[in-house]
Every structure is written in C-alpha cells, then in structure tokens.
SEZA-732118 format. One line per 5 residues: number of its first residue (from 1); for each residue x, y, z of N, C-alpha, C, CB. Coordinates in Angstrom, 2 decimals. Glycine has a CB too. Layout:
NUM = X Y Z X Y Z X Y Z X Y Z | ...
// end
This chain:
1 = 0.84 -1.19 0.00 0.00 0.00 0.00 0.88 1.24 0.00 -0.95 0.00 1.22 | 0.31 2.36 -0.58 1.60 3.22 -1.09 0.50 4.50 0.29 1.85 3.74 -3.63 | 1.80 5.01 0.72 1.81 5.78 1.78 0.88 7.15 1.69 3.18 6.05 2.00 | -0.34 7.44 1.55 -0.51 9.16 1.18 -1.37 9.78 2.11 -1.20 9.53 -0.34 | -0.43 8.83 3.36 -2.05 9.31 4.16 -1.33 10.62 5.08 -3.00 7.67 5.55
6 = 0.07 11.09 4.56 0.35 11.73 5.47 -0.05 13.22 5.22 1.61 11.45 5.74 | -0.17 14.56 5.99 -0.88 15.75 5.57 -0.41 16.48 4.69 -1.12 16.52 6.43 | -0.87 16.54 3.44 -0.50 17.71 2.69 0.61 17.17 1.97 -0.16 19.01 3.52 | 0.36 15.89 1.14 1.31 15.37 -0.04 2.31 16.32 -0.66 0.47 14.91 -1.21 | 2.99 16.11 -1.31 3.61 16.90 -2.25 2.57 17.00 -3.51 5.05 16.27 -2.61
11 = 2.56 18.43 -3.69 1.35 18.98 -4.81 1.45 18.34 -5.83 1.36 20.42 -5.31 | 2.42 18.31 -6.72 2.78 17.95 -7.88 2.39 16.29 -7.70 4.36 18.40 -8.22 | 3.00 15.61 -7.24 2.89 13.88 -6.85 1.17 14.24 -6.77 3.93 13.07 -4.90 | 0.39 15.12 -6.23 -0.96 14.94 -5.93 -1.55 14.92 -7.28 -1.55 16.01 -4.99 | -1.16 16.52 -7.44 -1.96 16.77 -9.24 -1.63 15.54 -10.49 -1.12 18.51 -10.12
16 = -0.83 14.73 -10.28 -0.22 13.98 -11.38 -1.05 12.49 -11.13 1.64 13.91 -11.26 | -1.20 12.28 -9.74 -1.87 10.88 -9.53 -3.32 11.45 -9.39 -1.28 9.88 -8.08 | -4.27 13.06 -9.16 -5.09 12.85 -9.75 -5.54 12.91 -11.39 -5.54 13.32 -9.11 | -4.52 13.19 -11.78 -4.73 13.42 -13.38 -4.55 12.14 -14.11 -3.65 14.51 -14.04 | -3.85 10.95 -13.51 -3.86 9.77 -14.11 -5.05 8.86 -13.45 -2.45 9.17 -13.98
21 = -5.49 9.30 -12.27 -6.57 8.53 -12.26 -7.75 8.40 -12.96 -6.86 8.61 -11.43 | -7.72 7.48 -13.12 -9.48 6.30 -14.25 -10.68 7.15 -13.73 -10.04 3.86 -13.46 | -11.50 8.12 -14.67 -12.54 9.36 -14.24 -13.49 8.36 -13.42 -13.45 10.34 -15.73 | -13.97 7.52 -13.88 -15.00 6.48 -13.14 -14.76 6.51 -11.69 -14.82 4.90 -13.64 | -12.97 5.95 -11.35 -13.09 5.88 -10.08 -12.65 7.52 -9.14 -12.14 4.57 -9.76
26 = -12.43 8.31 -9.93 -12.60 9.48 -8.88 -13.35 9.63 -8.67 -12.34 10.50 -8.90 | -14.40 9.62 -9.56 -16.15 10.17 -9.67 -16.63 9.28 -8.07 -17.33 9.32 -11.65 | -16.20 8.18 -8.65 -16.75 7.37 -7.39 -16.34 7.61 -5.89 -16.40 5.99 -7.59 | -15.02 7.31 -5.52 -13.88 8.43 -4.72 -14.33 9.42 -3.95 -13.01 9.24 -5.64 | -15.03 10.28 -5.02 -14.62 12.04 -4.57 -16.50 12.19 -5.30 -12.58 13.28 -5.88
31 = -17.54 11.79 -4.82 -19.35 11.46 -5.38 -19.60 13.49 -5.59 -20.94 10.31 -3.41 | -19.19 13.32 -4.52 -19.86 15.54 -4.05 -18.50 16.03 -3.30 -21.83 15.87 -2.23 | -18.22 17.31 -4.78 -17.76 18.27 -4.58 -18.17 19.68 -3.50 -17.72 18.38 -5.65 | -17.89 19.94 -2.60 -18.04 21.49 -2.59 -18.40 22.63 -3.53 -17.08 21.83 -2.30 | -18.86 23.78 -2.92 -19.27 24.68 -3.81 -17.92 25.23 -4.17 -20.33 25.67 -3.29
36 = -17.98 25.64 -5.38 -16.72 26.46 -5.65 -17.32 27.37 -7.11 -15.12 25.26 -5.97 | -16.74 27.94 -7.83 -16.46 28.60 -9.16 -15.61 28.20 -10.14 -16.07 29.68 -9.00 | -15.89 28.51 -11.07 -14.98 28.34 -12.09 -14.31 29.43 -12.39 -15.51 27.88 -13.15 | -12.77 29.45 -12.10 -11.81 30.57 -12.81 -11.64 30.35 -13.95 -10.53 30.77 -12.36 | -11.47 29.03 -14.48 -11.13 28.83 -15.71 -12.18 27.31 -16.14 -9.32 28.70 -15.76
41 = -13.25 27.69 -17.14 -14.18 26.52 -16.98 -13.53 25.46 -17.88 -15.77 26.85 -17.43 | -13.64 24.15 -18.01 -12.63 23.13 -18.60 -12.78 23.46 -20.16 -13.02 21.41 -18.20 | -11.47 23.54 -20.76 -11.56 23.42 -21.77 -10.10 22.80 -22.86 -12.12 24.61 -21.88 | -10.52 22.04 -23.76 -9.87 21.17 -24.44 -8.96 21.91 -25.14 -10.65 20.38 -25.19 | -8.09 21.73 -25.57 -6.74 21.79 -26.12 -5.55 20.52 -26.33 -6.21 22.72 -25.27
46 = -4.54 21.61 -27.23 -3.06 20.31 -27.33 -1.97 20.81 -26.44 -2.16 20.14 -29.11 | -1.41 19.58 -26.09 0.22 20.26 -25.88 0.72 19.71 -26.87 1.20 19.94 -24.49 | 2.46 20.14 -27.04 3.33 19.40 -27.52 4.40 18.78 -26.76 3.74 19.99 -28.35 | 4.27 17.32 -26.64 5.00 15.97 -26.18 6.47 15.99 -26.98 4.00 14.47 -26.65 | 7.20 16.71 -25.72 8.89 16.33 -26.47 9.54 15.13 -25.76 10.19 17.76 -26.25
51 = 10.69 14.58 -26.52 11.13 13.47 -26.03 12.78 13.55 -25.94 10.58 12.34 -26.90 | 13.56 12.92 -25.61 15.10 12.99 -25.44 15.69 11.52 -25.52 15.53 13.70 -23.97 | 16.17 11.44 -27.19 16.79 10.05 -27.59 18.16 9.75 -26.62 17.26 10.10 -29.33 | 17.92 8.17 -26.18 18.58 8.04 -24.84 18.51 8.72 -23.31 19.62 8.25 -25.16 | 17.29 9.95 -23.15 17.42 10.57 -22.36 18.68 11.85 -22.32 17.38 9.65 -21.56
56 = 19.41 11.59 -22.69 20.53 12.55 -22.72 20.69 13.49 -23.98 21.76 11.78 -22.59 | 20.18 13.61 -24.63 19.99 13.84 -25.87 19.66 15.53 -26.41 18.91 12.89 -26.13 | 19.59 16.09 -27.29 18.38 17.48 -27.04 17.42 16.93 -27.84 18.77 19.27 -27.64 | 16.02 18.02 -26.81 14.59 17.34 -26.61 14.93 17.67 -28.07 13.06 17.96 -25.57 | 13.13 16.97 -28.79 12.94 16.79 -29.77 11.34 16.71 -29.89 13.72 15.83 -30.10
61 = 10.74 17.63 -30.69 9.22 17.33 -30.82 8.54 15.54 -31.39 8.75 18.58 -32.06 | 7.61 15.03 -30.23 7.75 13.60 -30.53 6.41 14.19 -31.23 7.86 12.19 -29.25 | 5.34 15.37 -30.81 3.92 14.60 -31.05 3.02 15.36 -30.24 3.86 12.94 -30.59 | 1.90 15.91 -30.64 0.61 16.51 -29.87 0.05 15.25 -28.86 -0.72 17.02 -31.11 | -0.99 16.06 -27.75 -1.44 14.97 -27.21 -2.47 16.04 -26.39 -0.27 13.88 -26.41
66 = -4.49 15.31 -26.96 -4.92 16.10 -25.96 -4.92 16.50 -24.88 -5.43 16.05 -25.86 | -5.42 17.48 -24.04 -5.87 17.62 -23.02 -6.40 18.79 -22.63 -5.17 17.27 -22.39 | -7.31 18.83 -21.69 -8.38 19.40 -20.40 -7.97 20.51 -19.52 -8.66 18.25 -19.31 | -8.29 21.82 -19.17 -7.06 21.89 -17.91 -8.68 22.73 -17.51 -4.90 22.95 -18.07 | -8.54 23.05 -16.22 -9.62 23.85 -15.08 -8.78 24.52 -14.26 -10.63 22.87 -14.06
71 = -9.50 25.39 -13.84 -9.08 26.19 -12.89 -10.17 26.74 -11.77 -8.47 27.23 -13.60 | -10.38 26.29 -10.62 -11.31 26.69 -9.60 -11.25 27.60 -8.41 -11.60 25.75 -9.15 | -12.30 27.94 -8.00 -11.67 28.35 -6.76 -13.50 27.91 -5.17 -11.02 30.73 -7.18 | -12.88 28.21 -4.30 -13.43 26.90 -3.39 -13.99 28.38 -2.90 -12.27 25.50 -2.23 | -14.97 28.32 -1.98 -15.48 29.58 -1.43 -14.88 29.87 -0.08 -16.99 29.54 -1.32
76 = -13.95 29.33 0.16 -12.89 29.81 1.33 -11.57 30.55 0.72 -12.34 28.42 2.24 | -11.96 30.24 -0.70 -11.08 31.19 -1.58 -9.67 30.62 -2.11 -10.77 32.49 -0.73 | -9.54 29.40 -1.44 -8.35 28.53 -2.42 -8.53 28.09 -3.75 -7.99 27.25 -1.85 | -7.65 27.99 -4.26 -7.28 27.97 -5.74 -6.92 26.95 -6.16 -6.38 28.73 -6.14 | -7.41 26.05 -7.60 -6.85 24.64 -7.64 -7.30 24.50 -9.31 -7.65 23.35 -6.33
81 = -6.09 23.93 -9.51 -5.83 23.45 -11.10 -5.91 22.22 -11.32 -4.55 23.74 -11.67 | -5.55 22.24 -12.83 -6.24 20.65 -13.29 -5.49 20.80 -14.71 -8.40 20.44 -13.41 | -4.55 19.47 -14.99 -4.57 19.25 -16.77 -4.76 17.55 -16.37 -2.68 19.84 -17.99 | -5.65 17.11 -17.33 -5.55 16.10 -17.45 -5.39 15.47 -18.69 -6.26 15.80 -16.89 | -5.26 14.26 -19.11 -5.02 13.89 -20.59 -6.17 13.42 -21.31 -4.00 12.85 -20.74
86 = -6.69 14.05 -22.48 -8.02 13.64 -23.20 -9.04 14.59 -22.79 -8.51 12.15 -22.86 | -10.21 14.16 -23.34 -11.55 15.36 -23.08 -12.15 15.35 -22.06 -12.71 15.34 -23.90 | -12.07 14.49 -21.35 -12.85 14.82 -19.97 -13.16 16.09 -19.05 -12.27 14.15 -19.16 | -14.24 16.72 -19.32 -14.26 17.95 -18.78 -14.55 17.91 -17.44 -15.09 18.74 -19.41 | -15.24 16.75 -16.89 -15.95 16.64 -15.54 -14.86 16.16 -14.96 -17.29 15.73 -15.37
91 = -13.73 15.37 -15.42 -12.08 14.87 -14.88 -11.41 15.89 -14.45 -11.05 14.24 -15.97 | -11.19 16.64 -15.47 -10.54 18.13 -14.84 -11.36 18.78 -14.27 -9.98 19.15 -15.74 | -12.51 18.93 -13.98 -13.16 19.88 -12.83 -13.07 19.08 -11.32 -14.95 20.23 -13.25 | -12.93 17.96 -11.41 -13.36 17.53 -10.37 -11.55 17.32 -9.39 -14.45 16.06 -10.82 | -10.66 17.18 -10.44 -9.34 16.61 -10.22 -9.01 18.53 -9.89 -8.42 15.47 -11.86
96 = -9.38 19.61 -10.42 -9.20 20.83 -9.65 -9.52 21.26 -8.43 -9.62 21.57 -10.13 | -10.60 20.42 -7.80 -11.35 21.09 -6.88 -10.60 20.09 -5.92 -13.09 21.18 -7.02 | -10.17 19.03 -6.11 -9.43 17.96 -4.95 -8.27 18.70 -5.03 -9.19 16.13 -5.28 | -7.87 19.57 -6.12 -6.17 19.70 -5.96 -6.67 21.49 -4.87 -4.83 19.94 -8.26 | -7.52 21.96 -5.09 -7.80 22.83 -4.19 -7.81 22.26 -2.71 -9.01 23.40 -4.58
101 = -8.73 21.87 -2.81 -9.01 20.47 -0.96 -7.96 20.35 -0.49 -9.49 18.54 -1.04 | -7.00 20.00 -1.38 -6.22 19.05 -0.67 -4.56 20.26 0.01 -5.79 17.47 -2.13 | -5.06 22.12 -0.42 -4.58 22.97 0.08 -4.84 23.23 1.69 -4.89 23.84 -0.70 | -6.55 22.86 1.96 -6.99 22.92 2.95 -6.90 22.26 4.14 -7.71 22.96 2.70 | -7.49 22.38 5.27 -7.45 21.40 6.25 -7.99 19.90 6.29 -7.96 21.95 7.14
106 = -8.79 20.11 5.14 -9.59 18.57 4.98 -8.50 17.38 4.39 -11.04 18.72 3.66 | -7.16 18.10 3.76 -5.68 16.73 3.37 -5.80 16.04 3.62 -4.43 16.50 3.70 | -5.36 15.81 4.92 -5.43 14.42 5.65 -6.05 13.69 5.29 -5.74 14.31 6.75 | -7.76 14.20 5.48 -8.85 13.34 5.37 -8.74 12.76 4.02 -10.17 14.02 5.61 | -8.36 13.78 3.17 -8.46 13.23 1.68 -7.88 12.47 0.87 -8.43 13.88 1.04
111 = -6.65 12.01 1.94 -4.83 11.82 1.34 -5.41 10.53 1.96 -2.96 12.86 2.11 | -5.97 10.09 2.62 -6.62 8.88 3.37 -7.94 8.23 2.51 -7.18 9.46 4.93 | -8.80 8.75 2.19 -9.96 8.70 1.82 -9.68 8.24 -0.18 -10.74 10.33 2.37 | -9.31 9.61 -0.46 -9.07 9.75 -2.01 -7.86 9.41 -2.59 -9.23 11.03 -2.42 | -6.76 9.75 -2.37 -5.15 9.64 -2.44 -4.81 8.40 -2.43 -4.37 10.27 -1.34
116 = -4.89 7.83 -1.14 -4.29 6.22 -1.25 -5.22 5.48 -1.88 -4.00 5.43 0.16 | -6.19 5.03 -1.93 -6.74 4.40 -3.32 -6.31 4.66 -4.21 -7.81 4.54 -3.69 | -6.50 5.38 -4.99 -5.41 6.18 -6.10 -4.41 5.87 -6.60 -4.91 7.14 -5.80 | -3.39 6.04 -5.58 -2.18 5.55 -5.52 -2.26 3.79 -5.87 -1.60 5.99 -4.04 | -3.09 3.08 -4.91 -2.69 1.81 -4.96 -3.74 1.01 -6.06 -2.67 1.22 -3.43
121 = -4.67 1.91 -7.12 -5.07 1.20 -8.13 -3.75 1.76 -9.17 -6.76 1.51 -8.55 | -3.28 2.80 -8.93 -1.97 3.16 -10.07 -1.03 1.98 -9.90 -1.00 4.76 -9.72 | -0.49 1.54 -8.68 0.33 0.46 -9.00 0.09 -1.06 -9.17 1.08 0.53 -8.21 | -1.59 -1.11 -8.95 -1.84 -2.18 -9.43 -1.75 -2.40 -10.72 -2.78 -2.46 -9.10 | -1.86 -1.02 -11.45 -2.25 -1.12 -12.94 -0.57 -0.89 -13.46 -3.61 0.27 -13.55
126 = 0.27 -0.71 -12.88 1.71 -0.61 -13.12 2.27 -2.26 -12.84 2.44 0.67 -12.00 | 2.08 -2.89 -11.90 2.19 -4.48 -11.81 1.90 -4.98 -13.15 1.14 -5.18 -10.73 | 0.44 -4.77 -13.62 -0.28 -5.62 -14.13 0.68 -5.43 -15.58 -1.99 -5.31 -14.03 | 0.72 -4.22 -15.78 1.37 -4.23 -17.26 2.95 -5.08 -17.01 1.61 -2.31 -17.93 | 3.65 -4.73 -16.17 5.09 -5.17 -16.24 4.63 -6.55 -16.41 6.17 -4.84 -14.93
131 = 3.82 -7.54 -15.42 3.21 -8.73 -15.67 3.31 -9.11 -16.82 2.07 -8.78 -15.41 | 2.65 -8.32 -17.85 2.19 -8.55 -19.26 3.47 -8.57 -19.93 1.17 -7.42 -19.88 | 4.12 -7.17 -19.70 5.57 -7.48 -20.56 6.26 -8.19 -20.28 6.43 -6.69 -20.74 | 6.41 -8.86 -19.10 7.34 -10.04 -18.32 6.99 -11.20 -19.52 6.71 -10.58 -16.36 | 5.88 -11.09 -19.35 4.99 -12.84 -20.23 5.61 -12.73 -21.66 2.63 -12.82 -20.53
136 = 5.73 -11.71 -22.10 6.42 -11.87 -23.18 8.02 -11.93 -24.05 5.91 -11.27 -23.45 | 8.47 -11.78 -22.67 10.03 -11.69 -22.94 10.74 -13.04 -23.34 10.76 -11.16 -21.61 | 11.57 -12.97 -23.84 12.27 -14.03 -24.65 13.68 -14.21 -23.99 12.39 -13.59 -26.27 | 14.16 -14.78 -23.77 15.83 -15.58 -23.44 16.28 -16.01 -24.51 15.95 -16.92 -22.46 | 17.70 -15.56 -25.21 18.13 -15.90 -25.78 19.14 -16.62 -25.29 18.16 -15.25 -26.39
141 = 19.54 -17.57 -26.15 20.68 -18.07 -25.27 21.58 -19.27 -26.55 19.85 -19.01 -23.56 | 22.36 -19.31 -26.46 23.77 -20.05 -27.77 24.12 -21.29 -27.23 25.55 -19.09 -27.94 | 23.97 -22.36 -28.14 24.48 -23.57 -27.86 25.63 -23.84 -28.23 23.84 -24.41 -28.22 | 26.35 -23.99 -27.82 28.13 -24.52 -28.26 28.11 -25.86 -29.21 29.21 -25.08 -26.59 | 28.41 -26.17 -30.41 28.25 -26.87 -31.48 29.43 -27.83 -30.89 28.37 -26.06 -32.99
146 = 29.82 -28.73 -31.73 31.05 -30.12 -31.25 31.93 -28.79 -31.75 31.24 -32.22 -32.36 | 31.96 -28.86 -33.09 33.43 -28.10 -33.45 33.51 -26.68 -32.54 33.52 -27.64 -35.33 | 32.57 -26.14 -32.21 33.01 -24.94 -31.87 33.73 -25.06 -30.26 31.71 -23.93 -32.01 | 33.63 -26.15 -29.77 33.75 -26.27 -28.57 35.57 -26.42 -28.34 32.75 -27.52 -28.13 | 36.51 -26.38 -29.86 37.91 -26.44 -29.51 38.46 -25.52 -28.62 38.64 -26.37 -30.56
// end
C-alpha cells in the first residue's frame, strides 16, 4: 500500500496521480464536490510531447497529445488546477477542486480517503502491465556446437 495518508502530499505527486486517475473511479472516490467557481471553466486543447533520444539527448518534438485543464476556486477562496489527458471535462473539474481540498485542512482526510486508493489502483495497474511485458520476454541463449567447442 503506497503511503498518502500523510498531511498535505507533495502537490505535484498529488496533481499527477489525480490526473492519471481512471474518471470512473474518482467520480466514485470524490461522489460531491463542494461549492466552488470556475476561474477557468474546462476546456480542451493540445500540448506538444517532447522526447530525449537516450534521455541525454536534445529534446525533440515527438507529437501533440490532448488535453483538459480547469481552474477553480473553493469559497474559502483557495485555488486549484487541473490538466488532465483527453476530453474529460468533468475529470478536470473535479481533479481541480481535490487539488484545491487538498490545500486545505480537509488533506489528511483526503490523502486517506481519495489519495491512497489512487495511488494503490496506479500500482496495481503498473504491476499488471510489467506482468504482461514479463509474459512476453524471450531468453536468448547459444548452444556450443562439437566443433566450436575447440
């Protein structure tokens, strides 16, 4: 079980595991939002996805890739953003208003409640694939012939 129950995660680690989480299960997660506003109401766009051959490399444009971003604010007056990947408009509103929350005193509760689930369907779904690529890996391996064996 991956640790997030402690107060007030690191933001970034927050905004990134709610932006990869499956909309179904936040929805489910996180049912009723608070009242808040929209600073910025969701709306779709591209980025551009650069990449770095070998990592060490200079970046290099790989490729567009949708996404969502929101911007809220909570009626205690905190502020909370959102990009997520693809169209989901109700993903990024809802993944703004937790990244607001989770400024507040309610963290804890949420880093407990919302967060570690989260976290531990992300690494289930990180198992499951390595699983998959495991199943397919190959061993190569050389047999020593009579003659070659002088």
């Amino acid at each position: 079980m991956t640790d997030m129950s402690t107060p007030q995660p690191d933001r970034p680690r927050t905004m990134g595991l709610l932006a990869r989480a499956e909309p179904r299960r936040l929805a489910e997660l996180a049912p009723d939002l608070p009242a808040h506003s929209l600073l910025r109401a969701p709306e779709i766009g591209a980025v551009m996805v650069q990449g770095r051959q070998g990592g060490t490399s200079a970046p290099f444009n790989l490729g567009e890739m949708t996404v969502t971003r929101c911007s809220v604010r909570l009626d205690c007056g905190t502020v909370g953003h959102a990009w997520v990947q693809g169209r989901d408009k109700d993903h990024a509103r809802r993944a703004a208003v937790l990244d607001a929350l989770m400024q507040t005193d309610r963290a804890p509760m949420l880093a407990a409640m919302v967060l570690a689930p989260l976290a531990d369907d992300e690494a289930a779904r990180r198992e499951e694939q390595a699983r998959k690529a495991g199943a397919t890996r190959v061993e190569f391996f050389t047999m020593v012939r009579g003659e070659d064996a002088r």
